[in-house]
KOLTORKOL-982782 format. One record per residue: x, y, z of N, C-alpha, C in turn. Coordinates in pm, whole numbers, padded with zeros to 5 digits, always signed. Layout:
REM KOLTORKOL-982782
XYZXYZXYZ;...
//
This chain:
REM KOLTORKOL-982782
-01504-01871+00627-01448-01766+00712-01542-01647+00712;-01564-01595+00844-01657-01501+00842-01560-01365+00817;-01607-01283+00767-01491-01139+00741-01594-00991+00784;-01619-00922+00862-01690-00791+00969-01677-00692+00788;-01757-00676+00779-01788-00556+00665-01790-00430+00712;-01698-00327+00679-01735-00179+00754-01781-00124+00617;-01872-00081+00574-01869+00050+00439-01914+00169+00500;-01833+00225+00432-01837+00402+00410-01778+00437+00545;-01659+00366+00615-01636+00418+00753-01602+00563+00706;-01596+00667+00836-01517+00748+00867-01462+00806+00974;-01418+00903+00996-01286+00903+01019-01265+00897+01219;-01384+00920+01212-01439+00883+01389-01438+00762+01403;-01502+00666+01294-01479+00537+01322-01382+00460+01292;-01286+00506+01166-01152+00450+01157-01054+00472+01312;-01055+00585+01351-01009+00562+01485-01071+00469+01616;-01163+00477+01656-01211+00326+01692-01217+00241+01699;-01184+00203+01542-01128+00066+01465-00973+00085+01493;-00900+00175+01534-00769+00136+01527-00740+00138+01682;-00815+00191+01796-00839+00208+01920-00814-00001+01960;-00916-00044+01901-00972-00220+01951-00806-00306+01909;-00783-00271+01734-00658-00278+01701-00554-00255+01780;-00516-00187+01844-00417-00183+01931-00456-00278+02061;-00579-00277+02109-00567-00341+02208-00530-00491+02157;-00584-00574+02065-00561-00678+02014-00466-00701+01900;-00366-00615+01870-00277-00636+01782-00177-00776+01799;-00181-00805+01909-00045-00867+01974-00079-00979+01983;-00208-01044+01965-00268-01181+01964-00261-01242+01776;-00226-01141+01703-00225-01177+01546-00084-01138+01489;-00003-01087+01575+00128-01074+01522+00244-01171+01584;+00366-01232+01520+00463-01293+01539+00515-01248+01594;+00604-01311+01714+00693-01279+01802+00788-01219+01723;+00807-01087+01749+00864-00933+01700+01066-00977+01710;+01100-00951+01590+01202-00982+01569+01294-00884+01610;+01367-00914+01697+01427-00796+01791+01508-00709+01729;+01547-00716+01625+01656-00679+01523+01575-00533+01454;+01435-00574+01410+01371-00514+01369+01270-00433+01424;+01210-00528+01579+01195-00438+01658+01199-00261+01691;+01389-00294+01737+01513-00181+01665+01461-00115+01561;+01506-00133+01521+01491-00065+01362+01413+00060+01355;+01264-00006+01417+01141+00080+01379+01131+00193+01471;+01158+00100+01615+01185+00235+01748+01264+00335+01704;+01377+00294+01661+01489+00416+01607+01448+00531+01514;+01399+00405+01413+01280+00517+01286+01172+00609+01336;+01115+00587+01447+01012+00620+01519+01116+00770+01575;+01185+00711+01645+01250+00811+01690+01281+00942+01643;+01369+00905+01522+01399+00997+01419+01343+01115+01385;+01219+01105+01414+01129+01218+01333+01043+01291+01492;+01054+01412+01478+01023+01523+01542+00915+01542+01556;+00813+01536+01663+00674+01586+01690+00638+01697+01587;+00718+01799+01580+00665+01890+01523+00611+01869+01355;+00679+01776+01296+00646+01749+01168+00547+01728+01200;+00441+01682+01272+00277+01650+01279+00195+01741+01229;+00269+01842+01238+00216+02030+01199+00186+02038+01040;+00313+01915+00951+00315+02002+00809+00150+01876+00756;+00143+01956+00651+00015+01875+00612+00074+01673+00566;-00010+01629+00513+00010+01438+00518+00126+01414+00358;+00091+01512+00341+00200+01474+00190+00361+01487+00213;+00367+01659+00283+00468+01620+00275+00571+01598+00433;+00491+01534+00528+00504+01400+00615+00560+01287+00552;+00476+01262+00416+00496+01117+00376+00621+01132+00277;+00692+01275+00229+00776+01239+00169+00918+01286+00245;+00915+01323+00391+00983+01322+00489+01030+01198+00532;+00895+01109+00536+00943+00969+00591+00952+00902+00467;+00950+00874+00378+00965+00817+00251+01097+00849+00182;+01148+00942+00211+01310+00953+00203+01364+00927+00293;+01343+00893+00417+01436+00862+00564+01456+00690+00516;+01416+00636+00429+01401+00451+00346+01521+00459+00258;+01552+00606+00210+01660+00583+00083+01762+00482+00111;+01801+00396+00011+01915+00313+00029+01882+00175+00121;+01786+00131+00162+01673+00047+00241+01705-00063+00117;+01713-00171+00154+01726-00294+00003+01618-00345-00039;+01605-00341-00121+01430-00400-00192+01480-00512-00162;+01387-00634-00084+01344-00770-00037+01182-00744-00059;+01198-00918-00181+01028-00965-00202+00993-01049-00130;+00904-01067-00101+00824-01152-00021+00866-01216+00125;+00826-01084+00208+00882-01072+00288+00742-01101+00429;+00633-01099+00357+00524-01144+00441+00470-01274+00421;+00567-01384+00315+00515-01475+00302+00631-01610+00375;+00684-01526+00429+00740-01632+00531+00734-01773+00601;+00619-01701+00638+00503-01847+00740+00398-01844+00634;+00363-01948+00575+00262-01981+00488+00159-02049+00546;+00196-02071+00626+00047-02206+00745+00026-02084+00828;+00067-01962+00876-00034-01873+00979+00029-01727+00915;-00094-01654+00910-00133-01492+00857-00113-01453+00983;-00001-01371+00999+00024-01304+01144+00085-01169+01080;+00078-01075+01125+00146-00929+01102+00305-00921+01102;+00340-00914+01002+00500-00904+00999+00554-00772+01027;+00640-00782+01081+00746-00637+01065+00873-00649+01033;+00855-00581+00961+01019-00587+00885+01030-00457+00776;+01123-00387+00808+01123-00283+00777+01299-00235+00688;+01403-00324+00762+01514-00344+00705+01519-00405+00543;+01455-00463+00510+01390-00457+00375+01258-00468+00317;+01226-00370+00216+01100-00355+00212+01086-00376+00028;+01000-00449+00019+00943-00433-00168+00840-00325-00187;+00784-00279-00290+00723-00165-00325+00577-00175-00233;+00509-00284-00218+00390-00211-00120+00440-00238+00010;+00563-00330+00071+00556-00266+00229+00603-00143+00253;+00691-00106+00136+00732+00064+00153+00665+00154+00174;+00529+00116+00077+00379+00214+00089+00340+00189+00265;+00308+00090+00256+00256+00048+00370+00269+00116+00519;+00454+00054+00501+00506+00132+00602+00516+00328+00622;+00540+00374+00501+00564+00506+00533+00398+00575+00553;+00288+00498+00489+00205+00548+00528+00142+00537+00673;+00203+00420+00741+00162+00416+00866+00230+00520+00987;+00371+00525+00955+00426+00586+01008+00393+00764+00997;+00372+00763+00894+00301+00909+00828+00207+00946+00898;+00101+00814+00969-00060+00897+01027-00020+00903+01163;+00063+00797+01213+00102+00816+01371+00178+00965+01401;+00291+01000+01319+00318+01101+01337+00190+01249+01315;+00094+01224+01219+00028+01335+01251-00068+01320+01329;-00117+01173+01408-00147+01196+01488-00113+01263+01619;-00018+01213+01607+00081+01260+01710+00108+01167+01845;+00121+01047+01778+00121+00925+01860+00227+00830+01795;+00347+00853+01806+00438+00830+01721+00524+00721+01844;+00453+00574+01884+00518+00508+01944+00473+00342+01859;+00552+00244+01895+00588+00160+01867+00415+00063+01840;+00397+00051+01958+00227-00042+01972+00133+00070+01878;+00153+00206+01860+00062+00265+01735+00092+00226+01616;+00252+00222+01614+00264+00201+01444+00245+00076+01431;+00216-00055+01478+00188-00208+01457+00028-00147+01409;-00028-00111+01497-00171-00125+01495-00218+00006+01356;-00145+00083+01318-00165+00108+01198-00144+00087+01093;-00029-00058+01070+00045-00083+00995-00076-00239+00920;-00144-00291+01065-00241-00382+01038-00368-00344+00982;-00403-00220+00994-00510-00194+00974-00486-00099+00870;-00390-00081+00790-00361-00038+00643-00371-00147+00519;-00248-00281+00618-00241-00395+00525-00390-00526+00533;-00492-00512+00633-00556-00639+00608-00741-00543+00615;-00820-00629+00511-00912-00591+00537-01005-00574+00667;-00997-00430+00649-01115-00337+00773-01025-00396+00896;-00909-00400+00868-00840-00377+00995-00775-00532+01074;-00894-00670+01009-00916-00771+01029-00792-00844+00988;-00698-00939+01060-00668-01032+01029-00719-01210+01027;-00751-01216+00959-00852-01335+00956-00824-01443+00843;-00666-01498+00825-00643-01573+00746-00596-01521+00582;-00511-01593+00493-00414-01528+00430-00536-01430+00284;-00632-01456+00287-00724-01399+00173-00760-01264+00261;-00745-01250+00380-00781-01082+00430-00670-00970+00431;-00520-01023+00355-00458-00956+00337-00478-00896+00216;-00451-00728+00182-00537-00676+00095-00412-00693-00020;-00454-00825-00154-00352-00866-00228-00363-00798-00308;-00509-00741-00369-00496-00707-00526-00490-00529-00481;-00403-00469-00546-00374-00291-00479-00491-00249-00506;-00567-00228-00645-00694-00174-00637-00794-00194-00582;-00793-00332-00489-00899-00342-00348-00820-00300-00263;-00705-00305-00220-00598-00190-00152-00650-00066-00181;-00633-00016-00243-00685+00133-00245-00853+00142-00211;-00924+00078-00290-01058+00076-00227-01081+00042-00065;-01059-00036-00010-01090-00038+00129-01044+00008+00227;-00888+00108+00186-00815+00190+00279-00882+00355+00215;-00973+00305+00174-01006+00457+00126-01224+00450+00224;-01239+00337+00232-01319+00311+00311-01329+00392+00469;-01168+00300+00451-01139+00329+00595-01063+00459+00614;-01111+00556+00533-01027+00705+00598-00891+00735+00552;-00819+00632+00471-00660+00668+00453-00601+00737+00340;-00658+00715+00189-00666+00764+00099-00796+00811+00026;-00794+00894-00107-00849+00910-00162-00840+00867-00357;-00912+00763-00410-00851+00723-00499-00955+00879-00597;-00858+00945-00669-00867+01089-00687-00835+01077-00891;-00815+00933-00950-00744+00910-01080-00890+00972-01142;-01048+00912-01140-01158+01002-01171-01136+01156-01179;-01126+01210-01081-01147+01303-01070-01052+01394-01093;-00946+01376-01174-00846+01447-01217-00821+01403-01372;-00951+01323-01428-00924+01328-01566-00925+01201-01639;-00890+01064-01560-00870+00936-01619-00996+00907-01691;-00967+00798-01744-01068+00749-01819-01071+00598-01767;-01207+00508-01820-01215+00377-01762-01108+00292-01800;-01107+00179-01678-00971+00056-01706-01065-00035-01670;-01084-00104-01776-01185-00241-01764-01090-00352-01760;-01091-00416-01665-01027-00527-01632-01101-00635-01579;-01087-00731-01574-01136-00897-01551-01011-00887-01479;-01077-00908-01368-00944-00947-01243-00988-01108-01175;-00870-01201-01214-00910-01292-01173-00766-01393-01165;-00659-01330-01150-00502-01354-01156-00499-01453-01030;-00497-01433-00932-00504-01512-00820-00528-01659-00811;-00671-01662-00847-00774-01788-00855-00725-01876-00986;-00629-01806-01114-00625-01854-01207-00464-01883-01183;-00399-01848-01100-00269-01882-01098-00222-01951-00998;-00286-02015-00916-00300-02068-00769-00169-02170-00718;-00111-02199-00838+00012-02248-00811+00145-02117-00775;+00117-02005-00832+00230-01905-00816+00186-01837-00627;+00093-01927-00580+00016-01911-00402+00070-01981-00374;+00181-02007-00230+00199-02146-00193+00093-02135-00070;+00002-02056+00027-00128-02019+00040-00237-02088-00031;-00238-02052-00109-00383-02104-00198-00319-02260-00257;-00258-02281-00252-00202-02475-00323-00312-02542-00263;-00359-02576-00317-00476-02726-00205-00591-02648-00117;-00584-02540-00100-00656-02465+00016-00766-02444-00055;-00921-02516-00033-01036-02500-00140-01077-02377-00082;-01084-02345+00048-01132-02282+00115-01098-02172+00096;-00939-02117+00077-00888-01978+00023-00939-01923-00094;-00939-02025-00136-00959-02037-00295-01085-01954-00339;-01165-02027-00251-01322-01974-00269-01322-01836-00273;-01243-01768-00102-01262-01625-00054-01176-01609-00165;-01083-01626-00223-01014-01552-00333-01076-01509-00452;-01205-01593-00495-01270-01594-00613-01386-01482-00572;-01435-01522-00465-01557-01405-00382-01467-01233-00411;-01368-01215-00379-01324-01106-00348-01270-01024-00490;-01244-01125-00580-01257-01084-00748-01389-01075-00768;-01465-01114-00752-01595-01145-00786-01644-00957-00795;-01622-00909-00643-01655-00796-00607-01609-00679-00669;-01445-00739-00707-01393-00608-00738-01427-00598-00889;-01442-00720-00941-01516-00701-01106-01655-00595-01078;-01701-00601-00980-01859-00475-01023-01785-00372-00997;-01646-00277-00964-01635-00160-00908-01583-00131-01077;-01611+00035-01071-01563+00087-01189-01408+00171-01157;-01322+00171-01230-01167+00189-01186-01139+00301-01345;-01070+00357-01278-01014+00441-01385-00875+00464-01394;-00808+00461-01521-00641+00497-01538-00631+00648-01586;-00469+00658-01621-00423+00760-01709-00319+00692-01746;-00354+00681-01913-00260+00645-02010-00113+00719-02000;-00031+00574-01967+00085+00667-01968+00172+00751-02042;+00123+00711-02163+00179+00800-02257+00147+00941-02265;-00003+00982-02134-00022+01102-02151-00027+01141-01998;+00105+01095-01895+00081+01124-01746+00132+01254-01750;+00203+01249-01839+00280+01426-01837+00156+01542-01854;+00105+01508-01893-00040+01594-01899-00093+01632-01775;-00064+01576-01656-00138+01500-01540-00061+01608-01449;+00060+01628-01453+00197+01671-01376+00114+01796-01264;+00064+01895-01342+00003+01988-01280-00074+01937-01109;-00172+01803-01182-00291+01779-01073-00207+01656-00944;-00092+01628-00974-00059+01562-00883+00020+01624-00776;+00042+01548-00636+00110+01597-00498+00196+01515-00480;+00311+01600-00446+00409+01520-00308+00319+01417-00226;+00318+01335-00213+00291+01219-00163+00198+01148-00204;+00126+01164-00329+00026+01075-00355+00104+00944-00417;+00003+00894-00404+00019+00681-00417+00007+00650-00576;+00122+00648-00626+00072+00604-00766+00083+00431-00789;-00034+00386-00843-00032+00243-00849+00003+00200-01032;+00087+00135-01076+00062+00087-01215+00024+00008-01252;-00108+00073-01388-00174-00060-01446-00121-00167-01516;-00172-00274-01563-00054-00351-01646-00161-00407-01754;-00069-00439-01871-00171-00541-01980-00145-00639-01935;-00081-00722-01853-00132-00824-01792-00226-00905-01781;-00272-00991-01830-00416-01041-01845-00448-01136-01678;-00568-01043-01672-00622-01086-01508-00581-01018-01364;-00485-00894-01394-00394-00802-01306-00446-00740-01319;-00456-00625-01184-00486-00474-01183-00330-00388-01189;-00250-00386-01116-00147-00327-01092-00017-00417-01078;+00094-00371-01136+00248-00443-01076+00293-00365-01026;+00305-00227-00988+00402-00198-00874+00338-00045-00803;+00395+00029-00714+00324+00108-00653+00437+00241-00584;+00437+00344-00542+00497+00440-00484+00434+00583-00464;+00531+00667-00456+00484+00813-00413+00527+00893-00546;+00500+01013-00499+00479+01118-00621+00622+01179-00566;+00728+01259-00571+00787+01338-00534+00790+01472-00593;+00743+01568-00561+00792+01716-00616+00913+01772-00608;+01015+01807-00691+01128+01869-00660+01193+01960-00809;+01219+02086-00757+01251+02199-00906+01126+02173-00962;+01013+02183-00948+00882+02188-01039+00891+02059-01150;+00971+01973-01094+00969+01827-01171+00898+01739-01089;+00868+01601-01152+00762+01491-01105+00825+01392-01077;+00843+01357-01003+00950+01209-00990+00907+01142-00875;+00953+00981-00943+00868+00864-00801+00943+00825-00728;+00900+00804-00606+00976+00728-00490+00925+00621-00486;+01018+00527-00478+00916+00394-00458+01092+00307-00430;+01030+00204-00450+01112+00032-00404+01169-00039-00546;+01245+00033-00586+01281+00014-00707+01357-00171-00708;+01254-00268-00807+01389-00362-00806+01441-00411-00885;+01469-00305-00979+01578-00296-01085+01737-00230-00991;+01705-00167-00947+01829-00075-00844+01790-00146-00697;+01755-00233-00671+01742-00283-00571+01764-00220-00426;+01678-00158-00426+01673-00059-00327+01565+00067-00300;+01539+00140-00250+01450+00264-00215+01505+00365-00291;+01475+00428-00393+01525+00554-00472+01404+00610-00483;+01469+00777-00506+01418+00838-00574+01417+00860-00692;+01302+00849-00842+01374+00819-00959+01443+00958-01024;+01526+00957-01101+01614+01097-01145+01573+01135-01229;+01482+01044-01322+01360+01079-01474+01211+01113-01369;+01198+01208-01470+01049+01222-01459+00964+01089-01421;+00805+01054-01367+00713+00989-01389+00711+00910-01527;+00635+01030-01630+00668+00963-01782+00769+00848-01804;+00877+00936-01788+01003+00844-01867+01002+00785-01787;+01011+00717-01643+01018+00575-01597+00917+00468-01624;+00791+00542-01662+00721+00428-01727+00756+00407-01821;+00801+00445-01921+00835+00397-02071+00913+00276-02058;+01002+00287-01967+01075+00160-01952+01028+00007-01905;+00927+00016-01846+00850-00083-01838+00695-00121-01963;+00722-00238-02038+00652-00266-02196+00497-00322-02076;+00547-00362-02000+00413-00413-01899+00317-00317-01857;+00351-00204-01788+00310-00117-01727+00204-00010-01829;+00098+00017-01820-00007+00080-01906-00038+00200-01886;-00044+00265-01767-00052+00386-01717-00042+00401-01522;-00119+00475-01500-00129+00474-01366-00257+00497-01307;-00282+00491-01175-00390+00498-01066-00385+00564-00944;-00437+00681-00910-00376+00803-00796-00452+00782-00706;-00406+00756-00600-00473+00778-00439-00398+00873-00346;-00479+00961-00318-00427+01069-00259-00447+01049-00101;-00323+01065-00002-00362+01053+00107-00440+01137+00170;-00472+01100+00298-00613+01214+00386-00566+01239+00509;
//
């Protein structure tokens, strides 16, 4: 499979790239489930031109609370396993279509193009590499090539460096080594390969955490809407789960797709203390939106 390499886009050319995207969105997505369709027009609706005005954070935690009470549903893009087509579904969402979605909906509104054929075509070109749908390995699986190539492309800024982390050396190779937990990759030599190529890559990038035992330290340098990803001791994983930052009373608290509470919350503990509760979870990874 051939896969179009963009590096170092910006932000003239991420629009360009999402310009072609729209024109061709509709040849890689499934006949649109009318139910949900709904859903999104309505959501679309909901929100006021004028919010385009406030800056991207707290956009994203405008639309990131309009999800509260939304039911956490997993695997919700693996539906059709024989064809990679763009799903929508928004009536339930697990922790990265939540990201996914509120961040798409987040740039249309400050673009200020807050209609239905924009938010598909930003919603594709958040979830598949450089915008490309090109079979089930160009969906961006592992979050920390998620964050790297939507940060390529203009959407975030992974900001965990530069606010203090220290290195997370990981051997990422979970995918290729678990190929039975793929019903995608089962038998598919061919996935298989691009699956191993695309670890391959992300083993040369250097990644940095913050130990969670010391995120409270952190509280100061973080925003209303940044992307927190968690690391895991997991052997061969970068991250298990993902959300937003929320600011509220000068406290830190996450929004995300909770599926312990099965559903979209906001958490009522601090950052800190919700990691403690997870023995998996190691610290975190900040991408700040743009």
């Amino acid at each position: 499979m051939i896969i179009t390499k963009i590096m170092n886009i910006n932000k003239y050319y991420s629009s360009l790239l999402l310009a072609l995207i729209l024109m061709f969105v509709s040849v890689n997505t499934f006949a649109d489930d009318d139910a949900e369709v709904k859903a999104v027009k309505k959501k679309l609706k909901s929100f006021d031109a004028s919010l385009g005005n406030s800056d991207i954070g707290e956009i994203i935690a405008t639309v990131g609370k309009s999800f509260q009470g939304v039911e956490y549903v997993a695997g919700t893009l693996d539906k059709n396993v024989n064809d990679e087509k763009l799903v929508i579904k928004i009536t339930g969402l697990d922790c990265v279509t939540y990201v996914e979605n509120v961040l798409a909906i987040a740039n249309i509104i400050k673009k200020g193009t807050i209609d239905f054929a924009s938010y598909k075509a930003e919603l594709q070109n958040i979830r598949y590499r450089n915008g490309e749908i090109n079979g089930y390995p160009s969906r961006l699986h592992y979050y920390t090539d998620w964050i790297y190539n939507n940060q390529e492309k203009g959407y975030v800024k992974d900001i965990t460096y530069d606010i203090g982390g220290e290195p997370y050396s990981k051997k990422i190779n979970f995918m290729s080594t678990h190929t039975e937990s793929y019903k995608q990759l089962s038998g598919n030599d061919d996935f298989i390969a691009e699956i191993k190529s695309i670890e391959k890559s992300m083993n040369k990038r250097k990644l940095y955490y913050i130990k969670k035992g010391e995120v409270d330290q952190y509280y100061d340098k973080l925003e209303t809407g940044d992307i927190i990803a968690t690391t895991t001791n997991i052997e061969g994983l970068d991250v298990t789960h993902t959300g937003f930052i929320y600011k509220k009373n000068g406290k830190t608290h996450f929004m995300h797709a909770s599926i312990t509470k099965g559903e979209i919350i906001i958490s009522k503990e601090e950052l800190k203390e919700y990691l403690k509760g997870n023995k998996k979870q190691s610290g975190i990874i900040v991408a700040r939106p743009l």
